[in-house]
C-alpha positions as CSV (number, residue, x, y, z in Angstrom):
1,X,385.1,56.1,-40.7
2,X,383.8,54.3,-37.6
3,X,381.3,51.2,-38.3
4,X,378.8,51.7,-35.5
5,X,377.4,47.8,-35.1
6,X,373.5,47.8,-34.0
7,X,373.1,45.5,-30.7
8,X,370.5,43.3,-30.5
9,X,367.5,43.8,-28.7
10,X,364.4,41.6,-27.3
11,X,360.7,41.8,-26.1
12,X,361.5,40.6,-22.3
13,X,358.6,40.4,-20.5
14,X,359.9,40.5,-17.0
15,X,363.1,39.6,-15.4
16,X,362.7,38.4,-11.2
17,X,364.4,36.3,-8.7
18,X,362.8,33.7,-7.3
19,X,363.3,29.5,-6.6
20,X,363.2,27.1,-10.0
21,X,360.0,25.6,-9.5
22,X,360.5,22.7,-12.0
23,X,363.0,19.8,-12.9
24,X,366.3,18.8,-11.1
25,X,367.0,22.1,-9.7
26,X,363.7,22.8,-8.0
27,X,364.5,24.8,-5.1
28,X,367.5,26.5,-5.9
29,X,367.2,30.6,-6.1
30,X,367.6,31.5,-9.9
31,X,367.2,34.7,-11.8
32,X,364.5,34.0,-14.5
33,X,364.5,36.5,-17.9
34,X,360.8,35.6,-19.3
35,X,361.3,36.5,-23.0
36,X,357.7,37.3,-24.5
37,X,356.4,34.7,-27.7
38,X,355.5,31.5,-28.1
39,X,355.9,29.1,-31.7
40,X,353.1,26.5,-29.3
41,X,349.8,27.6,-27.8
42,X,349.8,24.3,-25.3
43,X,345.9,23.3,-23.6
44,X,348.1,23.6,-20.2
45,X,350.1,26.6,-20.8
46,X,350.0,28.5,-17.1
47,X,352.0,31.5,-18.6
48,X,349.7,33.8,-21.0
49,X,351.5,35.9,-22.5
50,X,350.5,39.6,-22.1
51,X,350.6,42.3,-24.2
52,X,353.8,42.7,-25.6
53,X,356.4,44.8,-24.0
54,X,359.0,47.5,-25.7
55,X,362.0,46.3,-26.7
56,X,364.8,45.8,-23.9
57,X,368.3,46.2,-25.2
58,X,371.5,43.5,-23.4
59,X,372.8,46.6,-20.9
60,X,368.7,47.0,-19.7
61,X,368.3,43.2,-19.3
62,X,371.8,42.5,-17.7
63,X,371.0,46.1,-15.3
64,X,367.8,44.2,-14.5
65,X,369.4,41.1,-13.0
66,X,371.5,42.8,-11.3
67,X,369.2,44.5,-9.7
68,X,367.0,41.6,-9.4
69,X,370.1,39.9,-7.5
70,X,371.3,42.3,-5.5
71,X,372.0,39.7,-2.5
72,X,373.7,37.9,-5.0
73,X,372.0,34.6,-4.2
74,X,371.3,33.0,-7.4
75,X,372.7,30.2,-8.9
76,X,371.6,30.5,-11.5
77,X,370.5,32.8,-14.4
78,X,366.9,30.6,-16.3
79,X,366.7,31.4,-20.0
80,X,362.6,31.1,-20.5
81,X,359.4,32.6,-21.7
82,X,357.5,32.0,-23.7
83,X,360.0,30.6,-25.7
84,X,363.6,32.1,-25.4
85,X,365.0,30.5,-28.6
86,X,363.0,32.2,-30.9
87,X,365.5,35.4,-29.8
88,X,368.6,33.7,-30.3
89,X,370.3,36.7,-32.1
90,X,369.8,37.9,-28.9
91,X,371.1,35.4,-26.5
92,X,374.3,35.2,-28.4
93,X,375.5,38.3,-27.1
94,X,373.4,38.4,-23.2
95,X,374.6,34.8,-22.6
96,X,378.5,35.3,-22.9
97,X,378.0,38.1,-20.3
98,X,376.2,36.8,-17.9
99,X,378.5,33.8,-18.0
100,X,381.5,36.1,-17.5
101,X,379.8,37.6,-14.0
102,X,379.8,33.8,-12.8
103,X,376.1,32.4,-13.5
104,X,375.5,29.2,-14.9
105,X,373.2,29.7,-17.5
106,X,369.6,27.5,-17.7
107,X,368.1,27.4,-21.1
108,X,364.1,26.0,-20.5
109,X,362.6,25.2,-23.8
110,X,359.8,23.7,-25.6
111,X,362.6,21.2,-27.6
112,X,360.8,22.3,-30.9
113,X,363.6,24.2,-32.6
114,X,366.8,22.5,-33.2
115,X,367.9,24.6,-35.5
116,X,367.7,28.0,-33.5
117,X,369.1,25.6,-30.4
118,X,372.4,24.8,-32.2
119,X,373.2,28.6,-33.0
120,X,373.7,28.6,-28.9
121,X,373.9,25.5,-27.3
122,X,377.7,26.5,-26.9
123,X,376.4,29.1,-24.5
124,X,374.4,27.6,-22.1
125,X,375.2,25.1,-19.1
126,X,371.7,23.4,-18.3
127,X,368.8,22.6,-20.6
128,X,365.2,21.8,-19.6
129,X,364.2,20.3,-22.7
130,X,360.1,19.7,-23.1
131,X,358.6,16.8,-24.6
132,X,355.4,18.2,-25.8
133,X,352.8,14.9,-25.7
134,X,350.3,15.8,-28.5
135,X,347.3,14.5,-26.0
136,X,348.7,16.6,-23.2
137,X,349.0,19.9,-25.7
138,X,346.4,18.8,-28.2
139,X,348.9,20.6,-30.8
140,X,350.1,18.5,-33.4
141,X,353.3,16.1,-32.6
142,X,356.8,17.3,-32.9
143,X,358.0,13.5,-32.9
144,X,361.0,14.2,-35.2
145,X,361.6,17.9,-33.9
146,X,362.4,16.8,-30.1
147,X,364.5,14.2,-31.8
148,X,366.7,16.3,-33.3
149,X,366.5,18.3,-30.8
150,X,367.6,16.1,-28.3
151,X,370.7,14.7,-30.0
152,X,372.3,18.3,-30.6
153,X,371.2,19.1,-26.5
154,X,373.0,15.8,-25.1
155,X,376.5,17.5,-25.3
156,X,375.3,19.2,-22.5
157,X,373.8,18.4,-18.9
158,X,370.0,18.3,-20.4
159,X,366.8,16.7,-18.5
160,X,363.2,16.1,-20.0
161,X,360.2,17.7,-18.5
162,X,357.3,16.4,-19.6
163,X,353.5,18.1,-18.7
164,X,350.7,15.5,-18.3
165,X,347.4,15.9,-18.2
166,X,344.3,13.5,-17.4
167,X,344.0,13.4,-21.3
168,X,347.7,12.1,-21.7
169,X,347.7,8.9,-24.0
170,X,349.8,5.8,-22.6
171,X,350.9,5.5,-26.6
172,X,352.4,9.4,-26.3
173,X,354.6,8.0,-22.8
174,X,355.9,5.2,-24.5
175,X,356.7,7.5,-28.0
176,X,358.3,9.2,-25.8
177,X,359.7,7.0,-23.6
178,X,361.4,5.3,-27.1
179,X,362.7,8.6,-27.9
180,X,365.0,9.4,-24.9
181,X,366.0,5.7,-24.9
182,X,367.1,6.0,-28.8
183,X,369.4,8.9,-27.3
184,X,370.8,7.8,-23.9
185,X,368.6,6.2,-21.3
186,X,370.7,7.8,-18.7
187,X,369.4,11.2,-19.6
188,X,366.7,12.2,-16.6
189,X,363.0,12.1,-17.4
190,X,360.4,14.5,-15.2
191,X,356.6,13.5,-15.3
192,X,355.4,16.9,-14.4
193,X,351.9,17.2,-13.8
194,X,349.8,20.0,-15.2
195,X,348.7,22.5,-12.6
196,X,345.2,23.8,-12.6
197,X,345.0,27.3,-14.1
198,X,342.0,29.5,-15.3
199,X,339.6,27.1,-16.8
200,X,342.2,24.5,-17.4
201,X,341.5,21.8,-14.5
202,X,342.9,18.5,-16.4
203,X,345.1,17.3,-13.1
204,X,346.5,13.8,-13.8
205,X,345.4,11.6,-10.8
206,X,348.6,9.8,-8.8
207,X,347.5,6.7,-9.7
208,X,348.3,7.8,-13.4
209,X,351.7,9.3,-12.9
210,X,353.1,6.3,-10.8
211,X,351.5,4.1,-13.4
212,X,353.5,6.1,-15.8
213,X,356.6,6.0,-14.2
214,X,356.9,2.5,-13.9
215,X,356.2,2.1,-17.8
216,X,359.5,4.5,-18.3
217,X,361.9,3.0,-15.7
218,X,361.5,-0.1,-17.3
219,X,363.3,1.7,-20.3
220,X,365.2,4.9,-18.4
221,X,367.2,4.9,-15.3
222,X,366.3,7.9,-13.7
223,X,362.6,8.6,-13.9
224,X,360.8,11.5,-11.5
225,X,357.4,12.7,-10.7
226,X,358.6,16.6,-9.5
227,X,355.3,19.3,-9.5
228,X,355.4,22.6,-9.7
229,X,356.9,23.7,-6.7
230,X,356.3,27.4,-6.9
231,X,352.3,26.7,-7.4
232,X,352.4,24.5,-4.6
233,X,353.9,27.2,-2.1
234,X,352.2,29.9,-4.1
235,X,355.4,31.8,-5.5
236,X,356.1,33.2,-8.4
């Protein structure tokens, strides 16, 4: 008798070329697969998420970058949402074939489940780890989450982003801050400042984020303040 195995398949909310807009690889043309859900619900959070869609098996995802690449100019395939590691059942099988086709593979995460990060961390190239700053997200802290985290992502090439608002607590930076250094101060930190969005309009001033960045190069050796590009040049 033939044992028909069931594929796995995933609420992907849309799938679109366009230039990484955050981090060390801001400007580069990626393909980004926005998976839909969220464990967070951050004060900031510029990506609502919409009704959810039908389920989109691997052949319709992997059709849909394709055809979202047809020029073949990415770099790069971005793993977001959302938050893509809540589908990691998922991932395990989409990730080894977009791998095999030649993309690098970008995994952009809130850093709040190690657990679900381990089961593929052996799949993925890049990860944009979040630090989520409980006065920035004014959620509770996840202090010993992105810790663990963070140890099980260093095996990789990994960067933090972290969102600041006006609200952002010097204490939460140097938490922070002492977190990364525990790790490996060589791993790169982006201060990214919230963008305005709806009725969120909490902009850190420059005066703040410089301020900020000299409090974590005195503990980390590379320390950025990168925006959001694609809100800046209004793409998507």
């Amino acid at each position: 008798m033939k044992i028909i195995f069931k594929q796995p398949t995933a609420k992907v909310t849309e799938v679109f070329l366009s230039i990484q807009g955050e981090g060390v690889y801001a400007g580069e043309d990626h393909v980004f697969v926005r998976f839909h859900g969220c464990n967070l619900r951050c004060a900031f959070c510029d990506t609502p998420q919409p009704e959810a869609p039908g389920e989109s098996s691997i052949r319709e995802v992997v059709d849909r970058i394709f055809d979202a690449d047809k020029g073949k100019k990415a770099k790069a395939v971005t793993i977001t949402g959302g938050e893509p590691l809540l589908h990691t059942q998922f991932l395990k099988v989409l990730l080894p074939a977009l791998r095999e086709r030649g993309y690098k593979i970008h995994l952009d995460t809130n850093g709040t489940l190690p657990d679900k990060a381990k089961e593929v961390i052996g799949l993925v190239d890049i990860i944009a780890m979040d630090i989520k700053l409980p006065s920035s997200t004014k959620n509770r802290h996840f202090w010993e989450e992105h810790f663990e985290f963070l140890k099980a992502a260093k095996e990789k090439e990994v960067f933090i982003k972290m969102v600041v608002t006006n609200e952002t607590h010097d204490a939460d930076i140097e938490k922070a801050i002492a977190l990364i250094e525990s790790i490996d101060r060589n791993i790169p930190l982006i201060l990214q400042p919230a963008s305005a969005f709806g009725e969120f309009k909490g902009v850190p001033e420059n005066a703040k984020l410089l301020h900020w960045q000299k409090k974590a190069l005195a503990k980390l050796k590379d320390v950025r303040i990168i925006p959001q590009l694609h809100k800046i040049r209004g793409i998507k």
